[in-house]
C-alpha positions in Angstrom: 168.2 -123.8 92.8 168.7 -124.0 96.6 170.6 -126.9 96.1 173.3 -125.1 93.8 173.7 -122.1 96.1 174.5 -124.4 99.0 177.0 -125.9 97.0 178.6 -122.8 95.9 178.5 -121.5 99.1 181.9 -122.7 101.2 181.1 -124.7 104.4 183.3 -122.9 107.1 186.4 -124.1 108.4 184.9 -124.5 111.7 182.2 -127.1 110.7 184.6 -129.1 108.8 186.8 -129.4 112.0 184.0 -129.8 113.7 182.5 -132.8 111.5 185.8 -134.5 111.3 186.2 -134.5 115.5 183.1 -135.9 115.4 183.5 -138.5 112.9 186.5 -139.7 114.7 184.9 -139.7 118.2 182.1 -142.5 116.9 185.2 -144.2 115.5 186.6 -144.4 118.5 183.4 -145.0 120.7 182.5 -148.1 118.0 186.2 -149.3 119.0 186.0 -149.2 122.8 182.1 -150.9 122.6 184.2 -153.9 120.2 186.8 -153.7 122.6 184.4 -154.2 125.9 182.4 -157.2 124.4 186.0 -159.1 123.2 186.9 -158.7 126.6 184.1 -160.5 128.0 185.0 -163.4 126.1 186.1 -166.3 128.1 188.8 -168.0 125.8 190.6 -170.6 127.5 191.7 -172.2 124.7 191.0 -175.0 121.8 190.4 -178.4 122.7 192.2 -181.3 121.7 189.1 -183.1 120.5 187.7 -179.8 118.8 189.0 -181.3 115.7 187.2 -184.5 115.8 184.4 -183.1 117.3 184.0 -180.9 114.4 184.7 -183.8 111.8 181.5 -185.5 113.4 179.4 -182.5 112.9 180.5 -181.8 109.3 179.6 -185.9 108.8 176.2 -185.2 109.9 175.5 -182.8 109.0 176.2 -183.3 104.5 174.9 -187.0 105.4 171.7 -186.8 107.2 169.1 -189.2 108.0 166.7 -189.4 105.1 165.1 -192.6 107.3 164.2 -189.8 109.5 161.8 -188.4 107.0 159.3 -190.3 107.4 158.1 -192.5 109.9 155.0 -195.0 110.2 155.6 -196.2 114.1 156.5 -192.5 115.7 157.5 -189.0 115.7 159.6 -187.8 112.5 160.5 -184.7 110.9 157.0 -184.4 108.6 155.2 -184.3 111.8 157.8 -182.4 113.9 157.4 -179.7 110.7 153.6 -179.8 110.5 153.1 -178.8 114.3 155.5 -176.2 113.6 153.2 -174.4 110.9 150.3 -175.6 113.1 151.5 -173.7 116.1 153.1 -170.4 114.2 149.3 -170.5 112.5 147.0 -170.9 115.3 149.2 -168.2 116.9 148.4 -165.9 114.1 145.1 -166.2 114.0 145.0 -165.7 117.6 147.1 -162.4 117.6 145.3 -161.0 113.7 141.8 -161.4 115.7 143.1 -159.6 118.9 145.0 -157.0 117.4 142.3 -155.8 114.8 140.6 -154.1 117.3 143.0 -152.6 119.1 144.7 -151.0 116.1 141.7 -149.1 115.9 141.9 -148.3 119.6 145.7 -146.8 119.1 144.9 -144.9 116.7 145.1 -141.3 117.3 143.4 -140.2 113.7 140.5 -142.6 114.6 140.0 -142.3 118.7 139.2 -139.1 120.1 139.6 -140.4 123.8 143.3 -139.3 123.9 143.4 -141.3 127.2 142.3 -144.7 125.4 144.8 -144.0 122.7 147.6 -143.7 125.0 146.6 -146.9 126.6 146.5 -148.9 123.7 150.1 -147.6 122.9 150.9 -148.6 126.1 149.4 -152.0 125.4 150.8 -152.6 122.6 154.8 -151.5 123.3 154.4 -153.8 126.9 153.3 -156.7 124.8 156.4 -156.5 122.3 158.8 -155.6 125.1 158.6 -159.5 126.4 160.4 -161.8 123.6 158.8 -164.8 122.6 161.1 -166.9 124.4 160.3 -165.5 127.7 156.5 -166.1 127.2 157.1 -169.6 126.5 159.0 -170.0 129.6 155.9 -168.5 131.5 153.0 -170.1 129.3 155.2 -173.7 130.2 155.3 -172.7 133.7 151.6 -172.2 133.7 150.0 -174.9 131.2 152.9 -176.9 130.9 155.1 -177.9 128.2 153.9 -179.0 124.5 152.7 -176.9 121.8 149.6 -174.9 123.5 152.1 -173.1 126.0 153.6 -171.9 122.4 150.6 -171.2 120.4 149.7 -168.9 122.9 153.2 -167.4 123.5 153.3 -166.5 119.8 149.8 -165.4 120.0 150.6 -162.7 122.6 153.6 -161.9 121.3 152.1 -161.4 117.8 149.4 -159.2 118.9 152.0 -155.9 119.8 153.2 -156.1 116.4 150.7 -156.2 114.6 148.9 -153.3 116.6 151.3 -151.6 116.1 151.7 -151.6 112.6 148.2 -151.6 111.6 147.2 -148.0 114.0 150.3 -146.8 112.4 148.9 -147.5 109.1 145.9 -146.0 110.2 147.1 -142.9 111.2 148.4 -142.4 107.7 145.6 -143.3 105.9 143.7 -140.6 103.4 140.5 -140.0 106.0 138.6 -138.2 103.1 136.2 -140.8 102.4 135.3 -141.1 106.2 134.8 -137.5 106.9 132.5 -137.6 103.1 130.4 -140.2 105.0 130.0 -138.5 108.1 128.7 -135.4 106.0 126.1 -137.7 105.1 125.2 -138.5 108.4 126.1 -141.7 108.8 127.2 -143.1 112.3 130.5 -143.2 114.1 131.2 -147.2 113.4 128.9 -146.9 110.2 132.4 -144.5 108.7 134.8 -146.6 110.3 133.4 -150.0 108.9 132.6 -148.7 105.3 135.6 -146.4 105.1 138.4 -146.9 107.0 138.4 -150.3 107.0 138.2 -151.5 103.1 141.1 -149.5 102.9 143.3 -151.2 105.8 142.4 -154.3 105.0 144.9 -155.4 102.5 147.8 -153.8 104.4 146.4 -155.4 107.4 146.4 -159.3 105.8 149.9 -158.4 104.6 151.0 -157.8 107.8 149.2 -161.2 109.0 151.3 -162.9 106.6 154.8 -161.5 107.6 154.1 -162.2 111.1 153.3 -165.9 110.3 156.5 -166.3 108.6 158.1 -164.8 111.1 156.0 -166.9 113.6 157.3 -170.4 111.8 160.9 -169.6 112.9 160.1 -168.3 116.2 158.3 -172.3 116.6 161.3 -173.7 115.9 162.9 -172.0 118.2 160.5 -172.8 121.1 160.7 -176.0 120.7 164.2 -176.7 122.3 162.4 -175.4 125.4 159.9 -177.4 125.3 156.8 -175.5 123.4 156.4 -178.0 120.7 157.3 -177.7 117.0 160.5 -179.7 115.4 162.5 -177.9 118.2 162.0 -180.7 120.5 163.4 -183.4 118.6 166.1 -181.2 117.6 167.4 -180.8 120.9 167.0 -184.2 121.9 169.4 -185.0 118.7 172.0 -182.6 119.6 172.3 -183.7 123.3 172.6 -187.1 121.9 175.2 -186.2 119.3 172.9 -187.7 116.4 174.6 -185.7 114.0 172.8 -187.4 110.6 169.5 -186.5 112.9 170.6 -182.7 113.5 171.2 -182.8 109.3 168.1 -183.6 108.3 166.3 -181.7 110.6 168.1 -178.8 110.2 167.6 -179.2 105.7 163.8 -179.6 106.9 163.2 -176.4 108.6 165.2 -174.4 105.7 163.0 -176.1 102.9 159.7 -175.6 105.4 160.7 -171.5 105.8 161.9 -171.2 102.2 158.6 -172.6 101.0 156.4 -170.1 103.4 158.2 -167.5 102.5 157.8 -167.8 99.0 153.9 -168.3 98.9 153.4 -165.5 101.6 155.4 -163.5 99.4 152.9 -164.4 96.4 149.8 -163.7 98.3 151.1 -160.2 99.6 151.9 -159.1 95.6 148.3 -159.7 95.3 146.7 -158.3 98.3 149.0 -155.0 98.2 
């Protein structure tokens, strides 16, 4: 019934003017921001040997090397793949087991100590601010290259996500059950463990899963730093122009993310 007044009601010619200056000022904001990053844009030109260059790519990249697969004497692109899942997993578990209890901690619904709650808030937006990139630098810096300095950079990383989520989940979570437990007189972890936690649970694996997935791409990534994963031998390959190599390796990491995707996808239909 509201609805219908509303529209019988004529919108004044002042908030129509108004609405269409303001439409046209975003448009012309939007145009000056496109304008601005163009501008940065250093073109000098296409090269003669673009052409050729490009030919070579193309090549490669339709004909890859399939000997590449798979082989007995040294690294290949089975290996290269399976350190990639091994490193976006152990990361995972490294941030799911961290970040469980700090959920809880973030949680305004759950923690009285408004202080604490505000830390873990804190906590959590300081970890996430610092992209997984940059704590591969620094974990390389410290530990040196290889695939521990990027377990543990997508193991930090991880951990404000998932915190985050998971106390936000919390905090709109049906508390009924907890406060019929405490009317019992059971204990402040006794209602949080028997109550509150059964019913985050499911939510909570789910968002473990989507973080590994996203994890596996991030490995791939920090590999062409040096962080381990089927990065490393990608980057190799470009700087050597090994075209056929950059095919296959390339076909290997969208099979591997395709695959993950789809069983994570299966197991969060049944866990949500």
């Amino acid at each position: 019934m509201d609805r219908q007044l509303r529209k019988a009601i004529p919108t004044p010619p002042k908030q129509k003017g108004l609405k269409k200056y303001l439409k046209w000022l975003y448009i012309l904001i939007l145009a000056v921001i496109y304008v601005w990053a163009f501008a940065g844009i250093d073109y000098s030109g296409i090269k003669e040997t673009a052409g050729q260059v490009s030919k070579s790519i193309l090549n490669g990249l339709f004909q890859p090397d399939w000997g590449y697969v798979y082989l007995p004497e040294g690294e290949d692109l089975l290996r290269g793949l399976l350190e990639t899942i091994a490193i976006a997993f152990l990361g995972t578990i490294i941030a799911s087991i961290v970040a469980f209890p700090l959920a809880f901690i973030a949680a305004a619904n759950i923690n009285r100590i408004q202080s604490a709650t505000m830390g873990g808030k804190f906590l959590l937006s300081l970890i996430r601010s610092f992209p997984e990139i940059i704590m591969a630098l620094l974990f390389i810096t410290a530990v040196g290259p290889g695939s521990f300095a990027g377990v543990l950079a997508l193991g930090i990383h991880s951990i404000g996500m998932l915190g985050k989520l998971s106390s936000e989940a919390i905090e709109s979570m049906d508390l009924s059950a907890m406060e019929a437990l405490q009317a019992t007189g059971a204990g402040r972890l006794q209602t949080i463990w028997f109550a509150v936690v059964p019913q985050m649970l499911p939510e909570y694996l789910s968002f473990v899963l989507y973080r590994f997935e996203i994890n596996v791409r991030a490995a791939a990534i920090l590999g062409v730093i040096g962080a381990g994963g089927i990065g490393t031998p990608l980057i190799f390959a470009l700087a050597g122009r090994s075209w056929d190599r950059v095919g296959i390796i390339l076909l290997g990491i969208i099979v591997m993310v395709i695959a993950i995707d789809w069983i994570s996808g299966m197991i969060r239909k049944r866990l949500v």
